[in-house]
C-alpha positions as CSV (number, residue, x, y, z in Angstrom):
1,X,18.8,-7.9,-18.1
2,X,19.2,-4.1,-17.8
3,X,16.6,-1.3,-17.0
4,X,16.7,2.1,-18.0
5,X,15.9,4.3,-15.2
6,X,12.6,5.1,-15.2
7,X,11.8,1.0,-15.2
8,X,13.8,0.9,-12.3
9,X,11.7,3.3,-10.4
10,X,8.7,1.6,-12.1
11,X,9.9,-1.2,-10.8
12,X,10.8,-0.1,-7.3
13,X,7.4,1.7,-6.9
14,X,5.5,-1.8,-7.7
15,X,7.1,-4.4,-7.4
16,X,9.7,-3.5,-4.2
17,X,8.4,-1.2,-1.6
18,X,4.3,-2.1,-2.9
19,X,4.6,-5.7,-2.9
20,X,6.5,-5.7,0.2
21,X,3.5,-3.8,1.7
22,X,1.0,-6.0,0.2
23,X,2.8,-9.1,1.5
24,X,3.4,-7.8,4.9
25,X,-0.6,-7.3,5.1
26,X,-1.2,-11.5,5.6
27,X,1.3,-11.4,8.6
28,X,-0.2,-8.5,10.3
29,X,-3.8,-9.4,9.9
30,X,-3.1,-12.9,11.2
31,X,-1.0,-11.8,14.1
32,X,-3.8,-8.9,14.6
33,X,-6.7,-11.3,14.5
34,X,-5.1,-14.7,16.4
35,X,-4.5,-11.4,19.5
36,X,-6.8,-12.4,22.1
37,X,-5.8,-12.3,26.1
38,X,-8.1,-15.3,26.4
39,X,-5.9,-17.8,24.2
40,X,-2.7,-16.5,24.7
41,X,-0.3,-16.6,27.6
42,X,1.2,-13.1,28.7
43,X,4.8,-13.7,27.2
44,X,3.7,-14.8,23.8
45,X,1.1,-11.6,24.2
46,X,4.4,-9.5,24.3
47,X,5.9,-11.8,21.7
48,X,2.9,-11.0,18.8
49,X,2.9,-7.3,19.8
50,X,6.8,-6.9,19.3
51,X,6.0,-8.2,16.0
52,X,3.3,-6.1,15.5
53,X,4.8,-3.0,16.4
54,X,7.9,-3.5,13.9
55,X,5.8,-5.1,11.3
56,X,3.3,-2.4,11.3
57,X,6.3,0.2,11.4
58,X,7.6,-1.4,8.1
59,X,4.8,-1.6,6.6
60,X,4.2,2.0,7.3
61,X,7.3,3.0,5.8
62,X,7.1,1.0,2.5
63,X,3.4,2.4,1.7
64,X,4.9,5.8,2.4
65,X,7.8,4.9,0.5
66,X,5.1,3.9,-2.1
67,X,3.2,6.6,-2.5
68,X,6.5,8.6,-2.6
69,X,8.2,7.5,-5.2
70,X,4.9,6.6,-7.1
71,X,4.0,10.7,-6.8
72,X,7.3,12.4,-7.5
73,X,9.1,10.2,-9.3
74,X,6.9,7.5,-11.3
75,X,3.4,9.6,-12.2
76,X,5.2,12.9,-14.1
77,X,6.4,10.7,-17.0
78,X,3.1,9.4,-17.4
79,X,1.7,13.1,-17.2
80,X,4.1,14.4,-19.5
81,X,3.2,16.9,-22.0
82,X,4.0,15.1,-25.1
83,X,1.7,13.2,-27.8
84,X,3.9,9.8,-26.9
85,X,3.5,10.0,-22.9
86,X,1.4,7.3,-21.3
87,X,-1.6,9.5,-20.9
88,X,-1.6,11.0,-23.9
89,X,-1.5,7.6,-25.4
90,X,-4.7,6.6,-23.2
91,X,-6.7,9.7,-23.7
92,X,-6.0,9.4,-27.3
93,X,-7.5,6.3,-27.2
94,X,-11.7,6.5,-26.3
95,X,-11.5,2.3,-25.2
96,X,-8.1,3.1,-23.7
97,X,-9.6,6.7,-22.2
98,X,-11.2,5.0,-19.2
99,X,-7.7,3.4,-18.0
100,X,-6.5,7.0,-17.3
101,X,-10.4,8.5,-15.7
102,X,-10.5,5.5,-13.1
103,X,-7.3,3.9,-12.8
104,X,-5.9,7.2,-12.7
105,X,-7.7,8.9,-10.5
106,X,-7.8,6.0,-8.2
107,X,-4.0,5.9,-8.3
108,X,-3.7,9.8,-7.6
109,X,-6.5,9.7,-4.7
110,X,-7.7,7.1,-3.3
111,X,-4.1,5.3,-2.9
112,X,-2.8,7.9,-0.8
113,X,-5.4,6.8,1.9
114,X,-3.2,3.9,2.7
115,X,-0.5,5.3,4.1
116,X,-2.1,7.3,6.4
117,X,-4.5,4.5,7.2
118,X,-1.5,2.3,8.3
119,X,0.2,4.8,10.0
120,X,-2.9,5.2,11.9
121,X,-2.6,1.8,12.8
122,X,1.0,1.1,13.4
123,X,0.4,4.1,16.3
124,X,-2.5,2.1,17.8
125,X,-0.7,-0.9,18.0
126,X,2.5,1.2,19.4
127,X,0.4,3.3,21.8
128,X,-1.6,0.8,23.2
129,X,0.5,-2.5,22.9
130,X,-1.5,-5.2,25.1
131,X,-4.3,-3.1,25.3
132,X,-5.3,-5.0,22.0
133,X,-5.1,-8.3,23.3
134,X,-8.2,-7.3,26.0
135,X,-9.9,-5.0,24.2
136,X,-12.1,-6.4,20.9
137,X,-13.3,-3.0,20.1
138,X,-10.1,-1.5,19.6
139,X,-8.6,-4.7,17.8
140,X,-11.0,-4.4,15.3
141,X,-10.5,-0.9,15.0
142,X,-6.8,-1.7,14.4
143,X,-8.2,-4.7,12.4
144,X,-10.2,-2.3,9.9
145,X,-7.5,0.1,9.3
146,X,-5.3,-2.2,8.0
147,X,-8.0,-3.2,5.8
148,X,-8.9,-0.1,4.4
149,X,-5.3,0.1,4.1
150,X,-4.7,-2.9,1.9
151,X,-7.9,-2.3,0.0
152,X,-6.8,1.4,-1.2
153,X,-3.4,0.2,-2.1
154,X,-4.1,-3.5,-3.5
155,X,-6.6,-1.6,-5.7
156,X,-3.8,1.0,-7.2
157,X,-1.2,-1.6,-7.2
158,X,-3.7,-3.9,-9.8
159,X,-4.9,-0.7,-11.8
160,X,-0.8,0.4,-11.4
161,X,0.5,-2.6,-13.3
162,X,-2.6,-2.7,-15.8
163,X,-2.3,0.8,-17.0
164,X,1.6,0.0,-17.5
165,X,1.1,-3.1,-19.5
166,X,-1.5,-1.0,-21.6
167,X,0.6,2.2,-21.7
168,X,4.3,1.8,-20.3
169,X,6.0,4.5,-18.8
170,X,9.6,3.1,-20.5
């Protein structure tokens, strides 16, 4: 199996750095939400948090890495300026049209909440380490960023990888 360059960025976009960020989410949130002082001796506190802090760290980096590659590398061949390019295929198209006005848009906007969403929370977790373990409010807090995060991102990953099986960028 071989792949042309622009499916290996495709490819690295989705299905590397995104999934990774997608699949790193389940850890997090459990670790995140099982993070209580009550339940939890102090060692395996400072156990779930060095976790924590280099999980959310990676998972930081991959969205970023996501969004990235996704922006400058991926998105201007499916803008390009010919009659054959992805969105000219879709906007050609008025049952295809909406693909492009909401996946699209989504992709371009809303997914680049993520990143800063989990950056957000990777600092929390860094900056105030057991803090989180005695502290609901600010769990939670941590709790609904990486929510948000995964929401934004999960949501342009699924319209991602429809839009490419109804107009590929190869």
């Amino acid at each position: 199996m071989s792949l042309n360059s622009r499916e290996f960025w495709t490819v690295f976009h989705g299905m590397l750095v995104g999934a990774v960020f997608l699949l790193a989410f389940a850890g997090g949130l459990a670790t995140l939400w099982g993070l209580r002082a009550k339940s939890l001796t102090g060692e395996e506190i400072d156990r779930r948090l060095r976790h924590l802090r280099w999980g959310t760290c990676i998972m930081a980096f991959m969205c970023w890495a996501t969004v990235i590659s996704g922006t400058w590398i991926v998105y201007p061949w499916y803008r390009a300026k010919s009659p054959d390019s992805p969105r000219s295929q879709l906007l050609a198209d008025s049952e295809k049209a909406a693909w492009h006005t909401f996946g699209m848009e989504w992709k371009e906007h809303v997914s680049w909440l993520s990143p800063f969403l989990i950056t957000a929370a990777a600092f929390l977790v860094s900056a105030y380490g057991r803090e989180l373990a005695r502290q609901d409010t600010l769990r939670r807090t941590v709790l609904a960023l990486y929510g948000l995060a995964f929401f934004s991102a999960a949501i342009g990953g699924l319209l991602g990888a429809f839009i490419n099986k109804v107009a590929p960028i190869a």
